[in-house]
BAGUMAR-724939 format. One record per residue (C-alpha): residue in three letters; x, y, z; residue number from 0; chain. Coordinates in nm, 4 decimals, m for minus. Example, Ala and Ser with C-alpha at 12.3 -4.5 7.8 and 13.67 -1.06 7.14 Angstrom:
<residu->ALA u->1.2300 v->m0.4500 w->0.7800 num->0 chaine->A> $
<residu->SER u->1.3670 v->m0.1060 w->0.7140 num->1 chaine->A> $
This chain:
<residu->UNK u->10.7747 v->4.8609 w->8.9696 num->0 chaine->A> $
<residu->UNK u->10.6373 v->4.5448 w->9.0983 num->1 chaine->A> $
<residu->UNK u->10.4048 v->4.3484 w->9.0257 num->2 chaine->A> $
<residu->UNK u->10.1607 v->4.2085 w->9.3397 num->3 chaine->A> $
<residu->UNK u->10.0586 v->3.8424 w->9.2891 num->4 chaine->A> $
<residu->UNK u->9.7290 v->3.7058 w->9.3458 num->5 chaine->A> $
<residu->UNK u->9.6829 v->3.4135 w->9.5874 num->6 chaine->A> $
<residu->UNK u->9.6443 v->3.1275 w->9.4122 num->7 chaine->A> $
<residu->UNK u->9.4429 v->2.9779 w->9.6937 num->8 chaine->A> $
<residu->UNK u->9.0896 v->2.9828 w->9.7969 num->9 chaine->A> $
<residu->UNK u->8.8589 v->2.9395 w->10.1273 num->10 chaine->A> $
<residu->UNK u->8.8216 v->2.6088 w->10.2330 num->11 chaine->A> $
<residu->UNK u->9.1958 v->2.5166 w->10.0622 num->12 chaine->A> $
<residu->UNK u->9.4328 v->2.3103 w->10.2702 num->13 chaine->A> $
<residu->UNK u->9.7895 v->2.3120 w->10.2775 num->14 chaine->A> $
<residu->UNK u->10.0551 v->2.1390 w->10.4920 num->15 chaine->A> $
<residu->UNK u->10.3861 v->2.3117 w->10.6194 num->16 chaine->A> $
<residu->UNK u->10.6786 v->2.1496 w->10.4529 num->17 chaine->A> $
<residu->UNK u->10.8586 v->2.0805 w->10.7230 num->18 chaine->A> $
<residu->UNK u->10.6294 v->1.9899 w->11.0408 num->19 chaine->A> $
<residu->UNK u->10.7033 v->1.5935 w->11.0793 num->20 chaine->A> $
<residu->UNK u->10.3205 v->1.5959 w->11.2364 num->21 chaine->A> $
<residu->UNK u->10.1740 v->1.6821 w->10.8777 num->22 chaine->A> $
<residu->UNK u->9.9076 v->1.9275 w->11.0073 num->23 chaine->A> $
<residu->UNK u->9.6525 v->2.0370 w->10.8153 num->24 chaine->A> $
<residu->UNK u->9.5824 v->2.4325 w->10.7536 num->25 chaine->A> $
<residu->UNK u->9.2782 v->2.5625 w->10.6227 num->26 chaine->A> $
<residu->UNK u->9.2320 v->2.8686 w->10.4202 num->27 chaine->A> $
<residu->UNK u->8.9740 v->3.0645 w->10.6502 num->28 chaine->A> $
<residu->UNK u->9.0291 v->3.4340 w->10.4848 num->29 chaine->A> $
<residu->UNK u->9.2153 v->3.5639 w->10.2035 num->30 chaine->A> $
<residu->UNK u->9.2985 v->3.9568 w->10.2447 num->31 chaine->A> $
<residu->UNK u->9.4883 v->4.2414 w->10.1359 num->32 chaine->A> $
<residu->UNK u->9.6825 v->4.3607 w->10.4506 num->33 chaine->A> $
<residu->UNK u->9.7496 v->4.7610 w->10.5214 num->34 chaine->A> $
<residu->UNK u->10.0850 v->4.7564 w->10.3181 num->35 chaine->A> $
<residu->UNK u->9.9013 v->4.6239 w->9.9860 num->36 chaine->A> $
<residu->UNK u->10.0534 v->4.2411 w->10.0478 num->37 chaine->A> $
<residu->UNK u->9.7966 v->3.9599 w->10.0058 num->38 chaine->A> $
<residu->UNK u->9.7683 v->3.7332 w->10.3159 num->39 chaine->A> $
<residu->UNK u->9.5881 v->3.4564 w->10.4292 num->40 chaine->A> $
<residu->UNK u->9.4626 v->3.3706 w->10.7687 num->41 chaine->A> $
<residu->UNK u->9.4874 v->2.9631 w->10.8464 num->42 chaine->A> $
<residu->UNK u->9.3303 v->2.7281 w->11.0966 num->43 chaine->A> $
<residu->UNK u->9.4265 v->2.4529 w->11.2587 num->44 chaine->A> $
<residu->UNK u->9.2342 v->2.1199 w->11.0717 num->45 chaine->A> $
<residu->UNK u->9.2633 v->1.9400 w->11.4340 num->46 chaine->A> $
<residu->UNK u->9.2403 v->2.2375 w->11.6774 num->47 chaine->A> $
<residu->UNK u->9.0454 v->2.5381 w->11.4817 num->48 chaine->A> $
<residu->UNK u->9.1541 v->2.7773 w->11.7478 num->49 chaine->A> $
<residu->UNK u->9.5182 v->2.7662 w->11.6463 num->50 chaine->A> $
<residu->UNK u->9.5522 v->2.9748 w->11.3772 num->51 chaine->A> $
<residu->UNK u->9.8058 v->3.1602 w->11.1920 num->52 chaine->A> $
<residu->UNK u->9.8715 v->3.4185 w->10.9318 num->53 chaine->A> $
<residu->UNK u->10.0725 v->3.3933 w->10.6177 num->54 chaine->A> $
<residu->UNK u->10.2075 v->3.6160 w->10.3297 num->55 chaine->A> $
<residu->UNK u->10.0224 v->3.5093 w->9.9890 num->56 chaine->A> $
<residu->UNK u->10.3764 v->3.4383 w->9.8569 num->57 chaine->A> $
<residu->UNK u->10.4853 v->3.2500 w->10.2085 num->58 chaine->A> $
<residu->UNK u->10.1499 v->3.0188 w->10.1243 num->59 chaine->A> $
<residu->UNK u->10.2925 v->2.9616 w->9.7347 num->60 chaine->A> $
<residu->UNK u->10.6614 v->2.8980 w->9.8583 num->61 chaine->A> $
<residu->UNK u->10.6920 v->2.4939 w->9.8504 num->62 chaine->A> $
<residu->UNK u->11.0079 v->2.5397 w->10.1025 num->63 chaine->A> $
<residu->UNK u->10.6806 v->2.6671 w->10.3271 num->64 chaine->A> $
<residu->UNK u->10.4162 v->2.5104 w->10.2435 num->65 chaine->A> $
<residu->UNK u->10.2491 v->2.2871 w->10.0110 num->66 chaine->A> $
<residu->UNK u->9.8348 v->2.1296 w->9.9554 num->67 chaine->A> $
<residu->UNK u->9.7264 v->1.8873 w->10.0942 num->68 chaine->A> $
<residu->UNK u->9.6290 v->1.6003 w->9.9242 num->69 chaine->A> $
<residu->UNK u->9.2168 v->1.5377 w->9.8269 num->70 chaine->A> $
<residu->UNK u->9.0364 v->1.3406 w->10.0134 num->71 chaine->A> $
<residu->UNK u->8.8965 v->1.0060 w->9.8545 num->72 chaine->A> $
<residu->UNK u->8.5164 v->1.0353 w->9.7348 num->73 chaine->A> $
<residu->UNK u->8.3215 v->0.7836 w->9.9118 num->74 chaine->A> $
């Protein structure tokens, strides 16, 4: 049988969608384990927090999907 993966993300995490040419930031709002047993994470828009969207724990791992976004500098 198969395995489930963890997400190997937390709250407050940001990620970027590989291919959006406007290099939006997501933010990890809620990490959850949808009805069918699958690991999902719901993401907000950085720049308009009403967007949001929901993504498969393996979608949000996928680099052809998504990938983090880079740290801020420390001040």
């Amino acid at each position: 049988m198969f395995k489930r993966k963890s997400v190997d993300a937390q709250v407050g995490d940001m990620f970027i969608k590989a291919h959006d040419t406007k290099k939006s930031i997501w933010v990890v709002e809620k990490i959850f384990e949808h009805v069918d047993g699958i690991m999902h994470a719901r993401l907000f828009n950085k720049a308009q927090p009403k967007t949001m969207i929901t993504v498969s724990a393996s979608t949000l791992a996928d680099p052809d999907f998504f990938y983090r976004a880079p740290a801020a500098p420390l001040d």
